[in-house]
KOLVO-988928 format. One record per residue (C-alpha): residue number from 1; residue in one letter; x, y, z. Coordinates in steps of 0.2 Angstrom, whole numbers, always signed. Layout:
[node NUM; 'A'; [X; Y; Z]] ...
***
This chain:
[node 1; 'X'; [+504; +416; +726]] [node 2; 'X'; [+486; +423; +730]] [node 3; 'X'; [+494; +440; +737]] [node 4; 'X'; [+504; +440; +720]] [node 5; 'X'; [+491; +437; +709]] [node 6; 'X'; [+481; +451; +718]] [node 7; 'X'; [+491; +461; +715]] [node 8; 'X'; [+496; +457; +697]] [node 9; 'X'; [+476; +462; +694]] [node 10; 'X'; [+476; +479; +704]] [node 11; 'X'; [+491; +483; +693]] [node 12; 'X'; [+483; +476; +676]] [node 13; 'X'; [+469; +487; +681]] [node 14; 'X'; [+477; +504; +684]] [node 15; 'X'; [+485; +503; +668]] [node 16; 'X'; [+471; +499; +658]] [node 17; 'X'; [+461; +513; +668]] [node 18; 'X'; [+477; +525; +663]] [node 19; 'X'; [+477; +519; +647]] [node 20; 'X'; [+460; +523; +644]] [node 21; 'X'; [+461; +540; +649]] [node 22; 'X'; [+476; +543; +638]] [node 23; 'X'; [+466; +535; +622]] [node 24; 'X'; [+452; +547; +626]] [node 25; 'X'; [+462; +565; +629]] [node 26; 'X'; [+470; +558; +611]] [node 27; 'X'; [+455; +559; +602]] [node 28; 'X'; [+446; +575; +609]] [node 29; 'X'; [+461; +583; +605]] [node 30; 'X'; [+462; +577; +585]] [node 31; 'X'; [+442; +580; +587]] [node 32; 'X'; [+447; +598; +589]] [node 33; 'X'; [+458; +598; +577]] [node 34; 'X'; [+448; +589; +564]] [node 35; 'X'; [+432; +604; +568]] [node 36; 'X'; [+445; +619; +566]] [node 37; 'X'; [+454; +611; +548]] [node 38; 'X'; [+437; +610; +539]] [node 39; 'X'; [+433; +622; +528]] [node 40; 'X'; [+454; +626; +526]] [node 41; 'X'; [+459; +619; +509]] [node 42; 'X'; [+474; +624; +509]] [node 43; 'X'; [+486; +619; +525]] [node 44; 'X'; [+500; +633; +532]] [node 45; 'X'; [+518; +631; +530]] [node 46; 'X'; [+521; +625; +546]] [node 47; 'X'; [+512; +609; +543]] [node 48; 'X'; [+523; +605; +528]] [node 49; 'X'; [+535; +594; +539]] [node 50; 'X'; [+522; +581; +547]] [node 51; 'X'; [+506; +585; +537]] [node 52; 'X'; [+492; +589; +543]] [node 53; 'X'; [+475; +583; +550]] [node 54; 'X'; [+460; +582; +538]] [node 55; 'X'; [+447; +574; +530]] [node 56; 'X'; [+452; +576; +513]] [node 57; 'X'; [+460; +592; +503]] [node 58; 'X'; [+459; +594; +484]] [node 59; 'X'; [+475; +588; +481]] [node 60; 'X'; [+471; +569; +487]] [node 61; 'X'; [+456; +569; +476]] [node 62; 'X'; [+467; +576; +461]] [node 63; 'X'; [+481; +564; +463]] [node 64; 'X'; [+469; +550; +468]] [node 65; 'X'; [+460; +552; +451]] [node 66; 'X'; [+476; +555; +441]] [node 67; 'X'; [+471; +574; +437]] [node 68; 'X'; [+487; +579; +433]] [node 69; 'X'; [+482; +596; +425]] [node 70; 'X'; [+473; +601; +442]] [node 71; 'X'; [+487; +594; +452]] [node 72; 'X'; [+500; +603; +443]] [node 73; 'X'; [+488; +619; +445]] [node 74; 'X'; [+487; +616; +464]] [node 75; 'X'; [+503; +615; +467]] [node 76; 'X'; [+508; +630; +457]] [node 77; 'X'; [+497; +640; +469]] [node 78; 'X'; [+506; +632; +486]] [node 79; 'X'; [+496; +619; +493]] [node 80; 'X'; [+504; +610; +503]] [node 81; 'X'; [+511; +590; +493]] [node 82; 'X'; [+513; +583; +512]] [node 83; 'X'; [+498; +588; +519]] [node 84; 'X'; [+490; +570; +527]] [node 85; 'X'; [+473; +564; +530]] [node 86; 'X'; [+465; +557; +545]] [node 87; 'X'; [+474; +541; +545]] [node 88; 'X'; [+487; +549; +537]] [node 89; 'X'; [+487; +548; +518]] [node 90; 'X'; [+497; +559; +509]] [node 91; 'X'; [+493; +563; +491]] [node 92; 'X'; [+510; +553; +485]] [node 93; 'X'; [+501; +539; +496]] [node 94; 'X'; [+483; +541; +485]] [node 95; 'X'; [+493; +546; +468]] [node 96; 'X'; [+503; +529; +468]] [node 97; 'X'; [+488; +520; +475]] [node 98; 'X'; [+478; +525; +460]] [node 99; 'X'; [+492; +520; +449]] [node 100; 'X'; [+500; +538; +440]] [node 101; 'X'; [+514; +540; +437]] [node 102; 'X'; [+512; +558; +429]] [node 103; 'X'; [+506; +563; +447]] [node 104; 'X'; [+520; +555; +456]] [node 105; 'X'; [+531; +563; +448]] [node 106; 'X'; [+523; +582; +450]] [node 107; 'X'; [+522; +578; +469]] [node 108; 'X'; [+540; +571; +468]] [node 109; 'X'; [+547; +588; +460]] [node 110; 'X'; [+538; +599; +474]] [node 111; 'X'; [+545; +593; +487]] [node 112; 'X'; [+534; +576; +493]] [node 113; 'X'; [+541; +567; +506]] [node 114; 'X'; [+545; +550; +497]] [node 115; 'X'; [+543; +538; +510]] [node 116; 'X'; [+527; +544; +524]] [node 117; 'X'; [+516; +531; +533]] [node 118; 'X'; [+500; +529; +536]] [node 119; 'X'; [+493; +523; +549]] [node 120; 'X'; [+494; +506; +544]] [node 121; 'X'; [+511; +506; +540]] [node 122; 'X'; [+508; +508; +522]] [node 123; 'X'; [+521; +518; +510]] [node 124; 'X'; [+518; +524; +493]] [node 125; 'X'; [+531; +510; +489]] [node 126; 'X'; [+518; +498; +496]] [node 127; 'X'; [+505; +504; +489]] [node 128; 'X'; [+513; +506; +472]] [node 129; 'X'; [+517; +487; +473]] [node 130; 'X'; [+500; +482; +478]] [node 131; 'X'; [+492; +491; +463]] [node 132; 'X'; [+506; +484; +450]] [node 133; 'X'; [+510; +501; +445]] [node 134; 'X'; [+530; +496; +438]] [node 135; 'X'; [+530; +515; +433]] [node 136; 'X'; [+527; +522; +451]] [node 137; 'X'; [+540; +507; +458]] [node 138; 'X'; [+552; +513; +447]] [node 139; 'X'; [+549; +531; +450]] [node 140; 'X'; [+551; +529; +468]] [node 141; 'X'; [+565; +517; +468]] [node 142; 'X'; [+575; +529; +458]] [node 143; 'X'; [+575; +541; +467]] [node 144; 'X'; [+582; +530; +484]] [node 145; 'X'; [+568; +522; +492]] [node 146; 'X'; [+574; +506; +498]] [node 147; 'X'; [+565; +490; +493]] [node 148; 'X'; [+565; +481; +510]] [node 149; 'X'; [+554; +488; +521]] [node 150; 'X'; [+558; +499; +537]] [node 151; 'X'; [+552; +496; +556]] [node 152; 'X'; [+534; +493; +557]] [node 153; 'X'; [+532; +497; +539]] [node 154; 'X'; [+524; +485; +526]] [node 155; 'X'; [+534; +476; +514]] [node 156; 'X'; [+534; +479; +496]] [node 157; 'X'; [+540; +462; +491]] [node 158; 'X'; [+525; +455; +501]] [node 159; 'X'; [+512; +468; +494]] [node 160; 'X'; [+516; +463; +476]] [node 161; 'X'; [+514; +445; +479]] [node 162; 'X'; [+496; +445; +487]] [node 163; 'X'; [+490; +453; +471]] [node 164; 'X'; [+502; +441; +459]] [node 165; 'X'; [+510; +456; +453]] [node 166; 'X'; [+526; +449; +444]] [node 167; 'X'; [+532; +462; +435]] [node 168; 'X'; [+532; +470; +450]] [node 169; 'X'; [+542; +456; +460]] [node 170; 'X'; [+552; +456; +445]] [node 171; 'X'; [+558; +477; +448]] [node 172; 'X'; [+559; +473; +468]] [node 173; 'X'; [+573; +458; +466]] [node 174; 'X'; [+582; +467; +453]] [node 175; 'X'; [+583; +481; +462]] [node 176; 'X'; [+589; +470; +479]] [node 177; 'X'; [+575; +467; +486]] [node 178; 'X'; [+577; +453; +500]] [node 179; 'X'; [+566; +437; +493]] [node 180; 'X'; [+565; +430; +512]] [node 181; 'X'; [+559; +443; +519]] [node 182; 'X'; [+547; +438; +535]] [node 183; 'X'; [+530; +444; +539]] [node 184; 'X'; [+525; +438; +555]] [node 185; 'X'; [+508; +434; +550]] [node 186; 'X'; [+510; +426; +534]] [node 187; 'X'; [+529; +422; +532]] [node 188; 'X'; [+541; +422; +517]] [node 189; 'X'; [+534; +430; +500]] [node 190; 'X'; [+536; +414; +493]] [node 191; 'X'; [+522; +407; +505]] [node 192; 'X'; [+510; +420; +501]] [node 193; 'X'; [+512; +416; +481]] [node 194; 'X'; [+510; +398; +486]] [node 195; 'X'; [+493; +401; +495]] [node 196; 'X'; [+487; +412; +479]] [node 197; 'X'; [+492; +401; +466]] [node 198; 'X'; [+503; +412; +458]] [node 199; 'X'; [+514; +401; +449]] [node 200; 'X'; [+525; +416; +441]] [node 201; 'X'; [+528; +424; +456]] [node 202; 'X'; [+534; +408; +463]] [node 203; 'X'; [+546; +403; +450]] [node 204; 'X'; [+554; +423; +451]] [node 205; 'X'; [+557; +422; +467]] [node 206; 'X'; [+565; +406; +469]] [node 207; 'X'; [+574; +408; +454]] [node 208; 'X'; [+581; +425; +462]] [node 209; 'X'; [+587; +414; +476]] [node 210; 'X'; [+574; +410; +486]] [node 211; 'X'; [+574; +395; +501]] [node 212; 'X'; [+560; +384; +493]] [node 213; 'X'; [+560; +375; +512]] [node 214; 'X'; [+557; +390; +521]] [node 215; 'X'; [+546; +388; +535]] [node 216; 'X'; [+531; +396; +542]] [node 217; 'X'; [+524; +387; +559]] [node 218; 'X'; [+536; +372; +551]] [node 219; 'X'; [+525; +372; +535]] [node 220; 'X'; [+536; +374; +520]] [node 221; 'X'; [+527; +382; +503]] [node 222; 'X'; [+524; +365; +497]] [node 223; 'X'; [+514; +364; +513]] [node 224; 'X'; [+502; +377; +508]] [node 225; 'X'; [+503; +371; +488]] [node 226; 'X'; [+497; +357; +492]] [node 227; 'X'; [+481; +363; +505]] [node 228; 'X'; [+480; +377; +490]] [node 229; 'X'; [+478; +363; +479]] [node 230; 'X'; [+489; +372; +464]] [node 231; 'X'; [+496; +359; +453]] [node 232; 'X'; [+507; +373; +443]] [node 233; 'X'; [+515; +379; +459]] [node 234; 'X'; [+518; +361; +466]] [node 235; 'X'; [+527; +358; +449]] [node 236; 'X'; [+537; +374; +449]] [node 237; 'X'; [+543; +368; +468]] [node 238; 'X'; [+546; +352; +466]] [node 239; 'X'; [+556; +359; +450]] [node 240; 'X'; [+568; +369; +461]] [node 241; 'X'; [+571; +355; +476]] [node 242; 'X'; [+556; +356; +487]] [node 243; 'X'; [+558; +342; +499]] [node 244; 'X'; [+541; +329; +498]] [node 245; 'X'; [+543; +323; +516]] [node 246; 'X'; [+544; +337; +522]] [node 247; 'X'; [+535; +336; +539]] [node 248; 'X'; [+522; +349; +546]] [node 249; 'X'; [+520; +352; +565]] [node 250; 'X'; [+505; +340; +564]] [node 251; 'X'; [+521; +327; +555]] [node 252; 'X'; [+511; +326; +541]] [node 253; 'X'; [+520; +328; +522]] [node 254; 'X'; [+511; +337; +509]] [node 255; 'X'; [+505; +324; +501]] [node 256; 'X'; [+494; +322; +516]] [node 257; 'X'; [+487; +336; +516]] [node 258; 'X'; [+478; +334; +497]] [node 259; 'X'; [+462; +331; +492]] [node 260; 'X'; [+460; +311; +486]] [node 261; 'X'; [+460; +308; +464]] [node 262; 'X'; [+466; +328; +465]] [node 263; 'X'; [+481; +332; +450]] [node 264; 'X'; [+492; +337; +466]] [node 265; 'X'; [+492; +320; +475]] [node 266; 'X'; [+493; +313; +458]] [node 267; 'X'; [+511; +323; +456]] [node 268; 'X'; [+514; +322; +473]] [node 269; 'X'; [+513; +302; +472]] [node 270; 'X'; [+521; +301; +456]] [node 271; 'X'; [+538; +312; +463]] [node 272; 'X'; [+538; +301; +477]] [node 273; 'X'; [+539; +285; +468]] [node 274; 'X'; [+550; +292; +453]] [node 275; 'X'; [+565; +305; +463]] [node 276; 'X'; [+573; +316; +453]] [node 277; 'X'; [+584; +312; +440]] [node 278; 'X'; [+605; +314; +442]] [node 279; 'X'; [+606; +331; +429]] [node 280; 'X'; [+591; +340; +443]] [node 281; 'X'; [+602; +333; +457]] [node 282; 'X'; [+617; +341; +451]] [node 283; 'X'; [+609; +357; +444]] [node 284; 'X'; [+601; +358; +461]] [node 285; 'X'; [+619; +355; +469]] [node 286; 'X'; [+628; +368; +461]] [node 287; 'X'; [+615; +382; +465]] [node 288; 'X'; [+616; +377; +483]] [node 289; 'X'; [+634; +378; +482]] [node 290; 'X'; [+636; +396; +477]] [node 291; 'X'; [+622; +404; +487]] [node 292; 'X'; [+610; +416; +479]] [node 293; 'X'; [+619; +430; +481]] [node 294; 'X'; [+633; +422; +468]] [node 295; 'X'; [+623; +411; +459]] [node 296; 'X'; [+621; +426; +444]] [node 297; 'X'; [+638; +424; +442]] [node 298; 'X'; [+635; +405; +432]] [node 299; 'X'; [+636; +414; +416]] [node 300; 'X'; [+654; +423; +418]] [node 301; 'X'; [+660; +405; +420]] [node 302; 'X'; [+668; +395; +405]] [node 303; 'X'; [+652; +384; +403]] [node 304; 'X'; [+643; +379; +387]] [node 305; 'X'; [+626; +392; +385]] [node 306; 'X'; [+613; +377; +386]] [node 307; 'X'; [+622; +372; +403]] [node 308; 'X'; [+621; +391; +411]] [node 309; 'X'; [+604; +391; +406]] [node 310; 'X'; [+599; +376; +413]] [node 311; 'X'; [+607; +381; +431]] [node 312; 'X'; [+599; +397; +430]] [node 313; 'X'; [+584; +387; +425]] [node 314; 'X'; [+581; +402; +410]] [node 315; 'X'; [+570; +389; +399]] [node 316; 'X'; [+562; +383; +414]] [node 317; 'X'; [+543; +382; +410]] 
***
């Protein structure tokens, strides 16, 4: 066992030495490449495909400031609309950031590669969502990028919902996006919007279709409402079927985890000594029943209007 471990370490250490070596040839290389860009504003045609290494060129700054007039002049005299900077912005990726539409749309019709990634993994979708620019969404999901984010790409559900941007969420689920989509770190969407207080976002989502159990390390979003201490979103959850004993990995329910005389134990208590009534039960029934993929389809059924709307919950406040 000794001999193995020994030689688990000498192996551990090789690669790291190799490793290191690697990580070091990188960046003496893009170090070259960075001292022989400056000064060149305007990048070659050969870098149009993958971008090119820079600072910063004047057509960032433009579209990062919404300058449409300058953009539109840049890119009437060739610079390149996919040239990237050092960690790989491009300016479709600063023109959505900043929030224009007018200069996404430029970039759009020159050519701009609709879906590049920076370094972190962030898209101009992603970026577009996180600033709560609906005209930029729009603009890029119209012209096919998909809502659901790629491999090792950021999700655009995810980015709207740290910010609370719901009309942002809104555009994403109608056009597809998947509302239990999983980050790793921080689980559904609906667990974000819980942890933020973000009591629109939350009832969108669910009402979209969203598992209101989902769990994240066996805590469920009433779990982190609860910690959150958000007495809108606790109502909006318990409204759409949150189960109250619920049991995180510590067995604890979320009423254990709120602060004493606080207005979420105070609901918390009171739904746990009053369950809900028979018409919630069935609403709740019915939903499950059909799934959310065919629960849209309530109103092509030969139902009165006040009792569609109650199962699609449209005069839910």
């Amino acid at each position: 066992m000794e001999l193995r471990s020994f030689e688990g370490m000498v192996i551990f250490q090789v690669f790291f030495l190799l490793f290191a070596k690697c990580l070091l040839h990188y960046w003496s290389v893009m170090s070259m490449m960075h001292t022989a860009d400056k000064g060149r504003d305007k990048p070659s045609d050969d870098d149009a495909q993958g971008g090119t290494w820079a600072d910063r060129y004047p057509l960032h700054d433009a579209a990062c400031c919404g300058q449409v007039l300058l953009l539109q002049k840049l890119v009437q005299e060739g610079a390149n609309v996919n040239a990237r900077t050092l960690n790989s912005f491009t300016p479709l990726h600063d023109a959505c950031l900043g929030g224009h539409p007018g200069c996404v749309k430029i970039l759009m019709g020159a050519g701009a590669q609709l879906n590049p990634r920076t370094i972190d993994g962030d898209t101009p979708l992603t970026f577009a969502c996180s600033r709560g620019s609906v005209s930029c969404v729009k603009l890029l999901l119209n012209h096919g990028i998909s809502p659901d984010p790629g491999l090792f790409t950021k999700s655009p559900l995810h980015e709207a919902c740290f910010n609370g941007r719901h009309e942002v969420v809104e555009v994403l689920i109608d056009a597809g996006a998947d509302v239990e989509t999983v980050d790793s770190q921080y689980g559904s969407p609906l667990h974000v919007v819980c942890s933020r207080n973000y009591p629109e976002c939350v009832e969108l989502l669910l009402r979209a279709g969203a598992n209101v159990d989902a769990t994240k390390n066996y805590e469920t979003a009433l779990h982190v409402a609860a910690k959150a201490g958000s007495p809108e979103v606790v109502q909006v959850l318990l409204e759409y079927g949150a189960n109250i004993n619920a049991k995180d990995i510590s067995k604890q329910r979320p009423l254990d985890l709120t602060d004493p005389g606080s207005e979420v134990r105070k609901i918390l208590t009171y739904r746990d000594a009053h369950p809900s009534h028979l018409m919630q039960l069935c609403r709740l029934r019915i939903r499950h029943l059909l799934g959310k993929e065919r629960v849209k389809f309530v109103q092509l059924l030969r139902l009165p209007p006040l009792l569609q709307d109650y199962v699609l919950y449209k005069f839910f406040k």
